[in-house]
C-alpha positions in Angstrom: 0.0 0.0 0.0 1.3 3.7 -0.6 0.9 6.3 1.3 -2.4 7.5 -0.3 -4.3 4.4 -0.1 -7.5 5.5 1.6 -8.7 3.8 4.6 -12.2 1.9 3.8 -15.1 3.5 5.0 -16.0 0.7 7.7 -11.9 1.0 9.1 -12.4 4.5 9.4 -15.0 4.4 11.4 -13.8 1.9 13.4 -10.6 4.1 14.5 -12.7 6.9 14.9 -14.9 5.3 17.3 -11.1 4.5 19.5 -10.5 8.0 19.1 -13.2 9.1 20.7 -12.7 6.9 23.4 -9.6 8.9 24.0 -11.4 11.9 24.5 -12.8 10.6 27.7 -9.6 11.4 29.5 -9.3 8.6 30.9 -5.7 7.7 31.7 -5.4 3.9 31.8 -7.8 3.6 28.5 -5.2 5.9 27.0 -2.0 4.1 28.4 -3.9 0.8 27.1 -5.0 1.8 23.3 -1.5 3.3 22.5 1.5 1.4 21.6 4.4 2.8 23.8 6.0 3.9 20.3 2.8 6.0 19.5 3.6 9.7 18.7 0.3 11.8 19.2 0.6 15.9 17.5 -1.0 18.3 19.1 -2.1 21.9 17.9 -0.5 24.2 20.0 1.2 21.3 22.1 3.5 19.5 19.1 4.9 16.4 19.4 4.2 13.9 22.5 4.8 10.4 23.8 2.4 8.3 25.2 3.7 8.7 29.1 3.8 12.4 28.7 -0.1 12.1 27.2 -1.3 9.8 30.1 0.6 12.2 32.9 -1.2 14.5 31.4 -4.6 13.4 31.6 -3.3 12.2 35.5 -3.0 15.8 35.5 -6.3 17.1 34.3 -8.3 14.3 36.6 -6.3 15.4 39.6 -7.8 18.5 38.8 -11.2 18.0 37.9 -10.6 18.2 34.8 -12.9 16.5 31.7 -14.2 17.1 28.2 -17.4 18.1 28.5 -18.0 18.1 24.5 -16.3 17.0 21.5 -16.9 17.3 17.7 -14.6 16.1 15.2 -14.2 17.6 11.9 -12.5 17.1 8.3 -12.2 13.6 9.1 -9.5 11.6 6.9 -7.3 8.4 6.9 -4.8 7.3 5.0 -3.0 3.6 5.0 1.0 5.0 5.5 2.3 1.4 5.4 0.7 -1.9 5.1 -0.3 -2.4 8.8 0.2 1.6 10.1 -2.7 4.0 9.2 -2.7 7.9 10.0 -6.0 9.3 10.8 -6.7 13.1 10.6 -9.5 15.2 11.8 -10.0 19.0 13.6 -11.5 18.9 17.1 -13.3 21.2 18.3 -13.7 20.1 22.1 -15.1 22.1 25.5 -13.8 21.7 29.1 -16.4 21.0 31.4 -15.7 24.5 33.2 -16.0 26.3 29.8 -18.8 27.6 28.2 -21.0 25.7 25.8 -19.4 25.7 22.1 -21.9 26.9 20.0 -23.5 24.6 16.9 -22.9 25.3 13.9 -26.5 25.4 11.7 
């Protein structure tokens, strides 16, 4: 496969739905669902590991800290190798001490 093979529909879906697992900040789901080699990129954040991720959900917990809301947008996925895919998307996602995002019509 090359890198512009598109994910099938029903595989798409399928990582989507573990992504949005991860956005439940739960640390032990997101130690367990990433490889230790997993690189995650961040807007605004760049480049982190899986320990630094899970610290810093332990982080956010410790301080009451939870995603209240989460939509994902311009979702995408692409096979980069024959058994590694790289999924894309924009999320737009509130803290549950922020105010409500508004929806878009």
């Amino acid at each position: 496969m090359t890198q512009t093979s598109e994910l099938a529909k029903d595989t798409l879906k399928d990582l989507i739905t573990i992504e949005r697992t991860l956005w439940e900040n739960n640390a032990e789901i997101y130690h367990d669902r990433y490889s230790p080699e997993a690189l995650l990129i961040f807007a605004g954040v760049g480049r982190i590991d899986r320990e630094t991720a899970v610290a810093a959900i332990r982080k956010e917990n410790a301080e009451g800290h939870a995603w209240a809301q989460v939509r994902f947008d311009d979702v995408d996925g692409r096979w980069i190798t024959i058994d590694a895919a790289l999924i894309t998307y924009i999320a737009t996602a509130r803290w549950n001490y922020e105010k409500i995002i508004a929806e878009e019509s």
